[in-house]
C-alpha positions as CSV (number, residue, x, y, z in Angstrom):
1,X,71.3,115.4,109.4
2,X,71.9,112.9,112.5
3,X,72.4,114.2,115.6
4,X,76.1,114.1,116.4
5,X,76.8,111.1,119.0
6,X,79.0,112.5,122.1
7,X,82.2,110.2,121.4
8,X,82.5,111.6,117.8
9,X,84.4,114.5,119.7
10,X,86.7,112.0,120.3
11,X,89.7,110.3,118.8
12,X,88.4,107.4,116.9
13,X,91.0,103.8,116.8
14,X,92.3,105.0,113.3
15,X,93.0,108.3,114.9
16,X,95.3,106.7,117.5
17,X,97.4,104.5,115.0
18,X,98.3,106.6,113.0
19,X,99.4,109.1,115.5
20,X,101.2,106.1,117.6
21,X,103.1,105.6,114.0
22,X,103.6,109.2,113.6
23,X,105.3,109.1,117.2
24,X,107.8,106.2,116.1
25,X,108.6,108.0,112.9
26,X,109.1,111.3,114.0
27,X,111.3,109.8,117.3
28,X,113.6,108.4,114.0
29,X,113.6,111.3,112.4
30,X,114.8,113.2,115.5
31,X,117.2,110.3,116.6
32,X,119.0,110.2,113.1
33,X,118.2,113.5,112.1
34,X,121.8,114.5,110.5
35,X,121.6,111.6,108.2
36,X,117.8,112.0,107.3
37,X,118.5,114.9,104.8
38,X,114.6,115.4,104.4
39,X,114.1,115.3,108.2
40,X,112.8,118.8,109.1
41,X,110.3,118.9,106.4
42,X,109.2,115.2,107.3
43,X,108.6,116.6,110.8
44,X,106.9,119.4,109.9
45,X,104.5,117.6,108.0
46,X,104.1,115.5,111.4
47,X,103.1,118.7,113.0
48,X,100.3,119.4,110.2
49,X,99.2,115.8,110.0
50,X,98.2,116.0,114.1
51,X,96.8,119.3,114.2
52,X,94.6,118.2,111.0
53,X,94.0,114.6,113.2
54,X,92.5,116.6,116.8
55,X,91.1,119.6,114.6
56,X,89.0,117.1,112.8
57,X,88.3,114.8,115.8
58,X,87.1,117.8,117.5
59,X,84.6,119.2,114.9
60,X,84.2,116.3,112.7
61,X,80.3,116.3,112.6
62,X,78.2,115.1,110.0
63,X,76.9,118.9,110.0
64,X,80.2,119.7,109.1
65,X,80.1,117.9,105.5
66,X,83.5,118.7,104.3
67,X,85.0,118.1,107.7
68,X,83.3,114.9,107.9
69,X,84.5,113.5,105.0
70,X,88.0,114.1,106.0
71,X,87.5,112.9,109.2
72,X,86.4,109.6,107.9
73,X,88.6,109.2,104.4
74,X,91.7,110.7,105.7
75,X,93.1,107.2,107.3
76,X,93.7,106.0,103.3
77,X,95.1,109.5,102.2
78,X,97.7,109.5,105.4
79,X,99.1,106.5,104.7
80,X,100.0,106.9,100.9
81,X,102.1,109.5,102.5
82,X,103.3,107.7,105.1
83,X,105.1,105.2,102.2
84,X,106.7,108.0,100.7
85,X,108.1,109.0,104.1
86,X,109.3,105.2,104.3
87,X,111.5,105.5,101.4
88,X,113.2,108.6,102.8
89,X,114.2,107.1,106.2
90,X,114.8,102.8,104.9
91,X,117.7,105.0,102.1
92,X,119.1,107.2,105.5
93,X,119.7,104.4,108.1
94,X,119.1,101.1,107.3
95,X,122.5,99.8,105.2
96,X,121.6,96.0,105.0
97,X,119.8,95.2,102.0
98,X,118.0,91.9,101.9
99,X,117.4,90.7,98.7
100,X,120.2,88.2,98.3
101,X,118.7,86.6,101.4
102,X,115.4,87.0,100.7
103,X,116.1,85.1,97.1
104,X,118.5,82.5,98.7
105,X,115.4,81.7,100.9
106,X,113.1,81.2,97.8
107,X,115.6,79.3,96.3
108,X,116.1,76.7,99.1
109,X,112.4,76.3,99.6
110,X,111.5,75.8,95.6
111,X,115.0,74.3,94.0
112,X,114.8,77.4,91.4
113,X,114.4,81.4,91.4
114,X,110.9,81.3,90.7
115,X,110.7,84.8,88.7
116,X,113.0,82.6,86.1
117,X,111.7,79.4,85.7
118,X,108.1,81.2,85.5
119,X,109.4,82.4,81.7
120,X,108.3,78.9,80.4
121,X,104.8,80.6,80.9
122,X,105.6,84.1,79.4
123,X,103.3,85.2,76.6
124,X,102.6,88.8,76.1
125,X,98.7,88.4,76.6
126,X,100.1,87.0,80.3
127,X,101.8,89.9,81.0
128,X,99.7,92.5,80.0
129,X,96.8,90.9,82.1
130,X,98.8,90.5,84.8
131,X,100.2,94.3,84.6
132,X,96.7,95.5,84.5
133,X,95.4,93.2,87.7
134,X,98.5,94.8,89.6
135,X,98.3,97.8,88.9
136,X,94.5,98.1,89.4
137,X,95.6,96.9,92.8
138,X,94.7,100.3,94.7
139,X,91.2,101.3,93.2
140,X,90.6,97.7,94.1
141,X,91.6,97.6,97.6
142,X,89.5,101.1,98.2
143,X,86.4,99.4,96.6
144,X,85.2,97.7,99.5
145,X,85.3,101.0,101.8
146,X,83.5,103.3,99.2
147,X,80.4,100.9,98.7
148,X,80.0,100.6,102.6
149,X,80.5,104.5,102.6
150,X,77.4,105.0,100.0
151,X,75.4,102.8,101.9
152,X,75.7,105.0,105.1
153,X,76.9,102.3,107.1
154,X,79.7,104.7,108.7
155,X,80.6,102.2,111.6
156,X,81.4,99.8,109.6
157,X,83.0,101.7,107.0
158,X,85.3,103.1,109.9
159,X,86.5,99.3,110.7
160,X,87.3,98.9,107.1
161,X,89.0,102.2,106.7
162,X,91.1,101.3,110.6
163,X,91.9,97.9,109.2
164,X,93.2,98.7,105.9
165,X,95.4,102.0,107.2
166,X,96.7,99.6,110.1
167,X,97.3,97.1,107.3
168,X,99.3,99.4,105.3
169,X,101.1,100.8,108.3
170,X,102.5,97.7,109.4
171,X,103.6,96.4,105.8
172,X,105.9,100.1,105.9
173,X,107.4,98.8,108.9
174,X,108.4,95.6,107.6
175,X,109.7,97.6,104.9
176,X,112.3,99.1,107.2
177,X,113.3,96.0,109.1
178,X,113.5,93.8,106.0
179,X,114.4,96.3,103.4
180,X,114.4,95.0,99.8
181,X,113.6,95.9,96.2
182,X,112.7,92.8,94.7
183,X,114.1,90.0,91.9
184,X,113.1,92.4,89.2
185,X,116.3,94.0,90.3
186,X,118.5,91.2,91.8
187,X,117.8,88.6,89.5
188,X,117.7,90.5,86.3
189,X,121.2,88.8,84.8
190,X,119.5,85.4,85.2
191,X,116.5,86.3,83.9
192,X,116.6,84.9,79.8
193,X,114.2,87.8,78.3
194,X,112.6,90.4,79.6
195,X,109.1,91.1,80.1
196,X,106.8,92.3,77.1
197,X,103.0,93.0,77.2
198,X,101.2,93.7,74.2
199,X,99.2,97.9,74.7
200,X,99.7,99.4,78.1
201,X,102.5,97.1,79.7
202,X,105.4,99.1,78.9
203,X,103.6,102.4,80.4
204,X,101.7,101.1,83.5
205,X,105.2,99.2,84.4
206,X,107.0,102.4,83.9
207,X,104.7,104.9,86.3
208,X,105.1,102.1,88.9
209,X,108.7,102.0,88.6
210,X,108.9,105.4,88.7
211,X,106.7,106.0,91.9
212,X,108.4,102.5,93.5
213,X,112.1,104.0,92.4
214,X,113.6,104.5,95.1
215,X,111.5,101.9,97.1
216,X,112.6,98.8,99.7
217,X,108.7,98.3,99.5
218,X,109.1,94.1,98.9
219,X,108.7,92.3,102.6
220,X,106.0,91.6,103.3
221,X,103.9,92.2,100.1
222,X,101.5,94.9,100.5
223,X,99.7,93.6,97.6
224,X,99.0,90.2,98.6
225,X,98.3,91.4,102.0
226,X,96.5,94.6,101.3
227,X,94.1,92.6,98.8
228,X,93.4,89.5,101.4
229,X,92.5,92.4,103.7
230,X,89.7,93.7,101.3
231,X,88.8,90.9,100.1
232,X,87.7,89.6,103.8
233,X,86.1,93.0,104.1
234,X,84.0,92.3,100.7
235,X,81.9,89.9,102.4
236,X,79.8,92.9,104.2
237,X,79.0,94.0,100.4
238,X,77.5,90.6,98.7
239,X,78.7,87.1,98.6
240,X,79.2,87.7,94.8
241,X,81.7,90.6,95.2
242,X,83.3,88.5,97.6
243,X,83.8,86.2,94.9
244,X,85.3,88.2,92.3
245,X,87.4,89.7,95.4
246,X,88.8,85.9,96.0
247,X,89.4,85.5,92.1
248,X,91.2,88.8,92.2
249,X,93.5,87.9,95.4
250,X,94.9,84.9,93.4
251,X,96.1,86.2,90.2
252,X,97.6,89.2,92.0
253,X,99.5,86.8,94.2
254,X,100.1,85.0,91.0
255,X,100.7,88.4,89.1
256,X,103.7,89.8,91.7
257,X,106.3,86.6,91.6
258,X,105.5,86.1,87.6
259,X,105.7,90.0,86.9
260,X,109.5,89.8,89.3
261,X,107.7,92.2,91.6
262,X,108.1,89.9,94.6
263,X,110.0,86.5,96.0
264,X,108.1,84.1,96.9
265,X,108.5,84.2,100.7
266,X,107.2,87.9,100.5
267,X,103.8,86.7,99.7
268,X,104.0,84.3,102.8
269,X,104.5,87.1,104.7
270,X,101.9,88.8,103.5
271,X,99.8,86.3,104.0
272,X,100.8,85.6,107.6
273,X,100.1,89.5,108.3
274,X,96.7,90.1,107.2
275,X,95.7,86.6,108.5
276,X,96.8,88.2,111.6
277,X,95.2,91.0,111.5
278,X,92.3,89.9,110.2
279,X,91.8,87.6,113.8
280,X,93.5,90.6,115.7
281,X,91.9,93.8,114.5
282,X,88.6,92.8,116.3
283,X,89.5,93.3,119.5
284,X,92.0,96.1,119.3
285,X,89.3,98.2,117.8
286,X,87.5,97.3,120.8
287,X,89.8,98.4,123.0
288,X,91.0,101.6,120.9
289,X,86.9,102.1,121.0
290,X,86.1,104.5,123.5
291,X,82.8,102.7,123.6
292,X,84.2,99.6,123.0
293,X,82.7,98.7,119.3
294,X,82.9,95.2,118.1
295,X,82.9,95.9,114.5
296,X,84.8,93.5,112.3
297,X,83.6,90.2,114.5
């Protein structure tokens, strides 16, 4: 095994975001706590999460194998928490929903509801492709991270793990300033026939509607922005992946306004956030760094 450098003792820049979001969402929990019926559990699991965050910093050494592994993976686990928690507070305080606007806005910019005048393309084939592309959208996104991770390049996996939980952090807290569900639900009396695929559709479309249920998950699109994200990152893998990666990113941009997932301007927003990010992230690792890495120039 290496020897352990000194500032692996300390809190690394994933570390510090998501305790800085587990700050703002426990301060709403507290603030709003008699309407967040789930509140006290959701703070106790604060609690766990930031013991298991210094525990970890603290004795997170590669001779430490299991430890180790946490220390580095846990970033991606946190935040699929973290969206559940989202759903929980967006239901308890936020009473404007934003899909009428959201759809009004699409409408203006293309003339038409572009979930329904994208049925002229429906075939079943479509739509089962399309279901499968989205819903591989996770295994996808974590891809990039796990090949960097088996080719021991742990500083750089540690960017890619910091960019991608910052990524998703930030897409949760568009969630809760624009909360909506998407034309799926809003336009479905305009919509002239529903979506068929031809195996798996109907049961890949159900788990996700089951795990999105209770949801206000559209603005920005985590997909589109989530999958830019890993696609920039596939360039440290090969020029080839990064290929397939930008083939991927288009038909799931395609796949979330033809499948009623998304409006249109959601994807813009997506797009505008992991372009940011992507130019951003640079130099607030650095200065989250306590040695002042420039990973992910």
């Amino acid at each position: 095994m290496n020897r352990v450098e000194p500032h692996f003792a300390h809190l690394w820049p994933a570390d510090k975001v998501i305790l800085a979001y587990f700050a703002f969402t426990a301060a709403i929990e507290l603030v709003w706590f008699g309407q967040i019926p789930q509140a006290a559990p959701l703070l106790e699991l604060h609690v766990v999460g930031v013991v298991l965050i210094l525990m970890a910093a603290r004795n997170g050494s590669m001779d430490n194998r299991a430890v180790w592994i946490f220390r580095n993976w846990y970033p991606i686990l946190f935040v699929a928490s973290c969206y559940r928690e989202m759903s929980f507070l967006i239901a308890a305080i936020r009473n404007a929903r934003m899909d009428q606007a959201l759809a009004d806005l699409d409408h203006s910019i293309w003339g038409v509801n572009p979930t329904v005048w994208l049925e002229r393309l429906y075939s079943p084939i479509l739509t089962e492709s399309l279901q499968i592309i989205y819903t591989l959208f996770l295994p996808v996104v974590l891809l990039v991270p796990y090949l960097i991770w088996r080719q021991r390049r742990y500083e750089e996996f540690r960017y890619m793990t910091f960019l991608l939980a910052l990524g998703f952090l930030v897409s949760y807290l568009g969630y809760l300033i624009v909360p909506a569900r998407g034309p799926r639900y809003l336009l479905e009396p305009l919509q002239h026939m529903p979506l068929k695929g031809l195996w798996g559709f109907a049961s890949m479309q159900g788990t996700l509607n089951r795990l999105e249920k209770d949801h206000y998950d559209c603005f920005p699109s985590g997909h589109t922005e989530l999958t830019i994200l890993a696609c920039w990152l596939s360039r440290s893998v090969s020029l080839r992946l990064f290929r397939v990666y930008f083939l991927y990113t288009l038909c799931i941009v395609f796949a979330t306004v033809y499948l009623r997932y998304h409006y249109t301007v959601d994807l813009l927003a997506g797009v505008v956030v992991a372009l940011t990010l992507i130019f951003a992230s640079p130099a607030l690792y650095r200065g989250l760094s306590k040695k002042g890495e420039s990973i992910g120039d």
